[in-house]
C-alpha positions, 0 to 999 in steps of 0.5 A: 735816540736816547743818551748813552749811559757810561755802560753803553759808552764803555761797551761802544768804545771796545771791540765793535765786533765783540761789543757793539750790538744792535741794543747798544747803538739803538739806544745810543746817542751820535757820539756814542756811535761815533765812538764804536765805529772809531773803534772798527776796521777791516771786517769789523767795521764791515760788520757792525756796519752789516747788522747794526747801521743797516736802515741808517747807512741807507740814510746817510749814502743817500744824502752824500754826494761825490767825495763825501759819498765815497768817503761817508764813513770816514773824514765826513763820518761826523756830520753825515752819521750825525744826520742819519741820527737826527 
């Protein structure tokens, strides 16, 4: 993963839904990720999630285990999102 830019930083940080595509997160490093997914809820995340974490959300559920596995894109977000990435 490369450094997000300050464009990519600002386009990850609005609407994940409007904003965060899957150029945008391919380039963008771990905390710029975390930030476009701090920004999603509901059907949003649901779909960033669909067309943009496909190969690293199959990763991360993977090396989750029970509380952390159900609660993987949340509290354990940081630590599990940030393995996926490398």
């Amino acid at each position: 993963m490369g450094s997000c830019s300050g464009s990519c930083l600002d386009s990850c940080s609005g609407s994940c839904l409007g904003s965060c595509s899957g150029s945008c997160l391919g380039s963008c490093s771990g905390s710029c990720l975390g930030s476009c997914l701090g920004s999603c809820s509901g059907s949003c995340l649901d779909s960033c999630l669909g067309s943009c974490l496909a190969s690293c959300l199959g990763s991360c559920l993977a090396s989750c285990l029970g509380s952390c596995l159900a609660s993987c894109l949340g509290s354990c977000s940081g630590s599990c999102l940030a393995s996926c990435l490398g």
